[in-house]
C-alpha positions as CSV (number, residue, x, y, z in Angstrom):
1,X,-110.8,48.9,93.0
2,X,-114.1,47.4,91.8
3,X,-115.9,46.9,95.1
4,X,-115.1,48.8,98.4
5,X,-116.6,47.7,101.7
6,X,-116.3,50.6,104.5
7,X,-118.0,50.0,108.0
8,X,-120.9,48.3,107.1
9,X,-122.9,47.0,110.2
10,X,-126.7,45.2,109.5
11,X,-128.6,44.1,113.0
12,X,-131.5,41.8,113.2
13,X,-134.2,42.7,115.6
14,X,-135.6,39.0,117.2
15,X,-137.4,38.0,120.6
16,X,-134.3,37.7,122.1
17,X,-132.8,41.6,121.5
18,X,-131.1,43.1,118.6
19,X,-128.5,40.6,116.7
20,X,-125.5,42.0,115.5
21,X,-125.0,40.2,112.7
22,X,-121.9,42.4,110.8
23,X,-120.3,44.7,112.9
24,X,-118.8,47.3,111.1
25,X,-116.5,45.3,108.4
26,X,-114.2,46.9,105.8
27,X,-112.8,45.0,102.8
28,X,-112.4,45.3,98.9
29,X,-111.9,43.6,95.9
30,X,-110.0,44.1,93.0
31,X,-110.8,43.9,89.3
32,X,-110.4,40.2,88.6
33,X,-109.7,39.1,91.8
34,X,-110.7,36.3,93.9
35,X,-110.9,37.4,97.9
36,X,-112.6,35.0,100.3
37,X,-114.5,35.7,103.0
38,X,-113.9,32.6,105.9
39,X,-115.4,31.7,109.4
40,X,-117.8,29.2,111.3
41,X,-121.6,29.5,110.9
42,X,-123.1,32.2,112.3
43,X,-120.3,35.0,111.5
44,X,-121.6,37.1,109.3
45,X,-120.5,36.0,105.8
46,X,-123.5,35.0,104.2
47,X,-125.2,38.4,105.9
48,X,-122.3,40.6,104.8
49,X,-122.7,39.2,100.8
50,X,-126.7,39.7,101.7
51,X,-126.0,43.4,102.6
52,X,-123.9,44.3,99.2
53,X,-127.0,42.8,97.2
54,X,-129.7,44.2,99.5
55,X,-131.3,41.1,100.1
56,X,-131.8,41.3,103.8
57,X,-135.3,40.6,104.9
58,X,-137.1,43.6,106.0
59,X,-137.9,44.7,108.6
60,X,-136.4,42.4,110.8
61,X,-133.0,42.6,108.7
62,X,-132.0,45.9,108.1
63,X,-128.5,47.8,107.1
64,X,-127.8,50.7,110.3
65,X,-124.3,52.0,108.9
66,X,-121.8,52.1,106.3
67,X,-120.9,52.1,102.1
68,X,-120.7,49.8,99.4
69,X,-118.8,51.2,96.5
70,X,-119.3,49.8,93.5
71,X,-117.4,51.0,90.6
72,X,-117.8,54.2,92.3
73,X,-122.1,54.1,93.1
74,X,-122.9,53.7,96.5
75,X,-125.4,50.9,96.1
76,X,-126.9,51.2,99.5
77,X,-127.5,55.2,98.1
78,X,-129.7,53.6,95.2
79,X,-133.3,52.8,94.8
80,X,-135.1,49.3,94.9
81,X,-135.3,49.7,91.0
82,X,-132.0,50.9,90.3
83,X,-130.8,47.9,92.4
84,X,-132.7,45.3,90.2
85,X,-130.7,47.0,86.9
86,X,-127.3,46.0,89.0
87,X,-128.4,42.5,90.7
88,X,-127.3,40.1,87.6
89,X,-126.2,42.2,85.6
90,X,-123.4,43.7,87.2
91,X,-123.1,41.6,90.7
92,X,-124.4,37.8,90.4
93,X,-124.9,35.9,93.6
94,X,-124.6,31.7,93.7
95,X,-127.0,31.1,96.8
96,X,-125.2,28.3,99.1
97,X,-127.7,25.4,98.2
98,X,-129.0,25.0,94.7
99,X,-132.1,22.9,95.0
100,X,-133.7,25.1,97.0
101,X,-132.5,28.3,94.9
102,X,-133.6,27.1,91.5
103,X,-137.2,27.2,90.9
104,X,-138.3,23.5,91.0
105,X,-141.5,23.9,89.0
106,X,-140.0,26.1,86.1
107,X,-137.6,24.4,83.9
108,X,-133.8,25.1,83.5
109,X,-134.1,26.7,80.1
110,X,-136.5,29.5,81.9
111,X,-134.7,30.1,84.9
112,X,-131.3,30.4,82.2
113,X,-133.0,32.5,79.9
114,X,-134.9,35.1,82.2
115,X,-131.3,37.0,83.2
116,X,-130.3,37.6,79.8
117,X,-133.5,38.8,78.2
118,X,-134.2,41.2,81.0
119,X,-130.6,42.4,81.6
120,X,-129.5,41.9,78.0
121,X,-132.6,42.8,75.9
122,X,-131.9,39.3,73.8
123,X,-134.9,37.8,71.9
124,X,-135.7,34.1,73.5
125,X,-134.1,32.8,70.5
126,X,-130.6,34.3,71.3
127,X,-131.1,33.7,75.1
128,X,-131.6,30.0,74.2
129,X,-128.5,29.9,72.3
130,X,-126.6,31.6,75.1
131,X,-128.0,29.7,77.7
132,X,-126.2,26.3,75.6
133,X,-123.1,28.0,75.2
134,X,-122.9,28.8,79.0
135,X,-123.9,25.2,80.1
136,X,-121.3,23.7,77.7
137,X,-118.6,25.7,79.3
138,X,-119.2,24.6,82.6
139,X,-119.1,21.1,81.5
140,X,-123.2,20.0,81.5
141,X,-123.1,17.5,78.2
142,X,-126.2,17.7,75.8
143,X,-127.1,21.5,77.0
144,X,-129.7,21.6,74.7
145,X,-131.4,18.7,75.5
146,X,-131.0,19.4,79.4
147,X,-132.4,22.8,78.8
148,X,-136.1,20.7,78.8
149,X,-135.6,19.2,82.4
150,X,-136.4,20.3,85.8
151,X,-134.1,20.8,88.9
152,X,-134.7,17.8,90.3
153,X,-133.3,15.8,87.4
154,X,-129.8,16.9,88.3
155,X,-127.4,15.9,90.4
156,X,-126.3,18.4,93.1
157,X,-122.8,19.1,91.5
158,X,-124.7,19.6,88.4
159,X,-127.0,21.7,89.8
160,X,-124.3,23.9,91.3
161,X,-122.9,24.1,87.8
162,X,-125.8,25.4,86.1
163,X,-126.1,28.3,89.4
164,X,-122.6,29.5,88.4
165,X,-124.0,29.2,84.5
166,X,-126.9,31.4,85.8
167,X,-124.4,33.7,87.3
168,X,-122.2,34.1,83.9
169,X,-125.2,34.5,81.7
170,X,-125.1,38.5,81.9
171,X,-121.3,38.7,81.9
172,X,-121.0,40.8,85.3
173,X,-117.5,42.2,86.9
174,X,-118.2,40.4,90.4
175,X,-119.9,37.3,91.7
176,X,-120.6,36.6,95.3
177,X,-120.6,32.9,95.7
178,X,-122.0,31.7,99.3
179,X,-120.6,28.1,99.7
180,X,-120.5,26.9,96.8
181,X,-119.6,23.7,97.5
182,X,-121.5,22.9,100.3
183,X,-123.1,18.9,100.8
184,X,-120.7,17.9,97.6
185,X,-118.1,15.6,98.0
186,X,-114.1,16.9,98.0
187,X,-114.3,15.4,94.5
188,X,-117.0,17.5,93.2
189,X,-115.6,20.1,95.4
190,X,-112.0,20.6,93.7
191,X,-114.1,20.5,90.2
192,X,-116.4,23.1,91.2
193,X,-113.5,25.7,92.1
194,X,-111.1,24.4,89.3
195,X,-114.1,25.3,87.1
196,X,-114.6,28.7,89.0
197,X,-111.1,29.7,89.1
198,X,-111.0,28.9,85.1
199,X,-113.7,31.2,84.1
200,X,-112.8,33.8,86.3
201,X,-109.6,33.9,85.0
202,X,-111.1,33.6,81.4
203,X,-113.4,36.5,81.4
204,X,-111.8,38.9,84.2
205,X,-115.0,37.9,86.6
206,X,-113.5,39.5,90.4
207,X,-115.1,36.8,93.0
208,X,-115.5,36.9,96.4
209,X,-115.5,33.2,98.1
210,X,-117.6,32.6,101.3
211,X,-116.7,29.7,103.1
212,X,-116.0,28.6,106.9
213,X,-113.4,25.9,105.4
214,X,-110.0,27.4,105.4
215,X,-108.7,24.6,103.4
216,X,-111.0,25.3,100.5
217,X,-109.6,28.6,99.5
218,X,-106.0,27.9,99.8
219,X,-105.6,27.3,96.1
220,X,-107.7,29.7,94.7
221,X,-107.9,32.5,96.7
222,X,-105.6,36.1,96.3
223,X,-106.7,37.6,99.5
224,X,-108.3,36.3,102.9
225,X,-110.6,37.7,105.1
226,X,-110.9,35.5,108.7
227,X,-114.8,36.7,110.5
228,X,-115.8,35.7,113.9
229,X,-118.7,37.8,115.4
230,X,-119.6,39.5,112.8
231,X,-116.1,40.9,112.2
232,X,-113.3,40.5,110.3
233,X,-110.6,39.4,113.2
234,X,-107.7,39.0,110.3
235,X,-107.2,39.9,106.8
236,X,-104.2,39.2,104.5
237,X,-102.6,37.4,101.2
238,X,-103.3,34.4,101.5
239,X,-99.9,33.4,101.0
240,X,-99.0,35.1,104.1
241,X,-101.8,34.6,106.0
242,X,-101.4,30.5,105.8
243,X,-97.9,30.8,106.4
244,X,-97.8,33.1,109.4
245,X,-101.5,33.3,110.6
246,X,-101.1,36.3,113.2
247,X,-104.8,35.6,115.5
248,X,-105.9,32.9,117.6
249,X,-108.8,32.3,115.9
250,X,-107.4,31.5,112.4
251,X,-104.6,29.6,113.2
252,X,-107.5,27.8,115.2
253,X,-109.4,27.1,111.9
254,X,-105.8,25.9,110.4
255,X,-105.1,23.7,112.8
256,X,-109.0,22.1,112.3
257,X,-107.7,21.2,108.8
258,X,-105.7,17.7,108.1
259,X,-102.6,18.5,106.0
260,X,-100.1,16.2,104.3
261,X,-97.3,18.7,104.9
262,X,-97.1,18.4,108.6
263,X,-96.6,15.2,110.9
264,X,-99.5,13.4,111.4
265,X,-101.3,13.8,114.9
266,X,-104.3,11.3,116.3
267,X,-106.7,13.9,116.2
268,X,-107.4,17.5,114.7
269,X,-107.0,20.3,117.4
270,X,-110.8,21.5,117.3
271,X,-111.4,25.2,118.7
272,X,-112.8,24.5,122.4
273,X,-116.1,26.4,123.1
274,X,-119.0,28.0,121.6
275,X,-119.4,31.3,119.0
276,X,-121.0,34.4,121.5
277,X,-124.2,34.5,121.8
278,X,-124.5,38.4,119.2
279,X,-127.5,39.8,121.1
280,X,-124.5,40.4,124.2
281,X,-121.6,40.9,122.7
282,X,-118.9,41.7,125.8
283,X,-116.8,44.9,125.8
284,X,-113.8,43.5,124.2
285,X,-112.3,41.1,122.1
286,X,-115.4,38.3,121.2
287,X,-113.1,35.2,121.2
288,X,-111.5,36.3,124.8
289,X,-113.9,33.0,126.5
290,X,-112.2,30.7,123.5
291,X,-108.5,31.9,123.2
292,X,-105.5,30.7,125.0
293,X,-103.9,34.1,124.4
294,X,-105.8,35.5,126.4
295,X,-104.4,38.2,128.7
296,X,-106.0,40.9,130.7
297,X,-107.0,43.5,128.3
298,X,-108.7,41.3,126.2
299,X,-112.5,41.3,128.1
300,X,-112.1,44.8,128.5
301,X,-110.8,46.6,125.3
302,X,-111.9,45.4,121.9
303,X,-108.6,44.9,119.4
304,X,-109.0,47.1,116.1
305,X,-107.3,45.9,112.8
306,X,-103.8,46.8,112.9
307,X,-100.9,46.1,110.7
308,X,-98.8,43.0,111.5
309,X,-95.7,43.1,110.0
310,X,-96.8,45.0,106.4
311,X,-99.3,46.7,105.5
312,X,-101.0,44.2,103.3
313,X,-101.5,41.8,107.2
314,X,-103.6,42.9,109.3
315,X,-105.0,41.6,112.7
316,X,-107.6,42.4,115.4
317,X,-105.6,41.0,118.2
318,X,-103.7,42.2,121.3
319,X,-101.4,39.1,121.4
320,X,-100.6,39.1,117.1
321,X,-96.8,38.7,118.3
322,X,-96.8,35.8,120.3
323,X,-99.4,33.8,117.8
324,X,-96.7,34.3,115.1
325,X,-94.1,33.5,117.2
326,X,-95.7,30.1,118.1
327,X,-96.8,29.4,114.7
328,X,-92.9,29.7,114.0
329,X,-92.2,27.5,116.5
330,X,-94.5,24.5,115.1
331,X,-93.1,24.9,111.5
């Protein structure tokens, strides 16, 4: 196991009360494996990828429980400079918008060349020559020559190539990548994760996907993990989770997606209602207001991850029977 996960819960303190951004999650990755992490905005994905770097802001942000194994290190255990020695070298990040995470007053060569000289001890010479090879492989043509130029004289799908470049340059086992294909077309899209999938599979890179777009990870994820309220509500294969989604809540996200393998309807089935307000969370299950499963229980006890059918499919829900059943039934 290259990165464990276990009950890690950060809170934001704000005007309104204490924000409960990730509520004690727990999930892993494997050596060389590609896990995503889905949900709509506000679930604490981007938070929960913020925590494993420790990123969040201080003091408003701050991590109040849990681990995150790495190789074995706790790296909430270790101090601000130990950190920096893992952040890029060992654990890259691609930040969810590009233009406004690349530097737009240094140019590209810089921000490629500053990773491996610090990480990798390489003299600017090598760094340069590295910083070619790794914009050739994502597919950027005349590296050298586009080494000179600034952000802005890139196009976004190129920019988001040369922030997965970045994230290669030090060679590290894991790379959190926060929507990385957000405001890009669904041409540029498939290219991006073609291109992500290939050099993770190329180099043995483990990734972990963050997305709210369940359709996006079909393809190219091995493992799913489904947030809402800063928890993870279902996690599975994702073989089995698309085929026999076992909550409300992600069979809600599937059927928000258009698919050629199913009759066509007039319109998409959206999820009716808004996210819970995470400074008042209720007693139970969060997605009790939104869920036609509903049944008693639900506003009152608070579903814990249980198995649902194997042990690999697990589900936070009361009802994880019946949603199966009916998902059956539509098939």
């Amino acid at each position: 196991m290259l990165l464990e996960v276990e009950h890690l819960s950060t809170e934001f303190a704000t005007r309104g009360g204490v924000v409960r951004a990730v509520d004690d999650v727990s999930w892993d990755v494997k050596e060389g494996e590609t896990v995503a992490l889905v949900g709509e905005s506000g679930c604490g994905k981007s938070v929960t990828a913020l925590s494993i770097m420790r990123l969040v802001a201080a003091p408003a942000g701050r991590i109040t429980a849990g681990r995150v194994l790495f190789k074995g290190r706790d790296l909430l255990a270790l101090s601000e400079e130990e950190m920096r020695r893992v952040r890029g070298r060992e654990i890259a990040m691609i930040f969810q918008e590009p233009m406004t995470s690349l530097n737009p007053v240094l140019t590209i060569g810089r921000q490629m060349t500053e990773g491996a000289e610090i990480h990798l001890g390489l003299a600017p010479p090598a760094s340069r020559d590295r910083a070619i090879e790794l914009l050739a492989m994502v597919g950027i043509p005349d590296p050298g020559r586009r080494l000179r130029q600034y952000p802005h004289q890139f196009s976004g799908g190129m920019r988001q190539r040369m922030m997965i470049a970045m994230a290669l340059a030090c060679r590290p086992a894991l790379i959190l990548a926060d929507e990385p294909t957000t405001a890009l077309d669904v041409t540029i899209q498939a290219q991006i994760l073609e291109l992500m999938k290939d050099l993770s599979r190329r180099f043995g890179v483990a990734m972990v996907v963050i997305t709210h777009n369940l359709g996006v990870v079909a393809r190219y994820a091995d493992r799913v993990n489904v947030m809402y309220a800063g928890k993870v509500v279902e996690r599975g294969t994702a073989r089995k989770l698309y085929r026999n989604p076992r909550h409300p809540y992600t069979l809600g996200l599937l059927r928000s997606v258009p698919r050629l393998d199913e009759p066509r309807r007039e319109r998409l089935a959206p999820i009716e209602g808004q996210p819970p307000d995470l400074t008042r969370l209720p007693a139970g299950c969060a997605f009790t207001p939104r869920c036609a499963w509903r049944v008693t229980r639900c506003p009152v006890d608070r579903p814990a991850l249980a198995p649902v059918g194997d042990g690999e499919h697990l589900s936070a829900c009361w009802e994880a029977v019946h949603v199966g059943r009916e998902r059956e039934a539509v098939r």
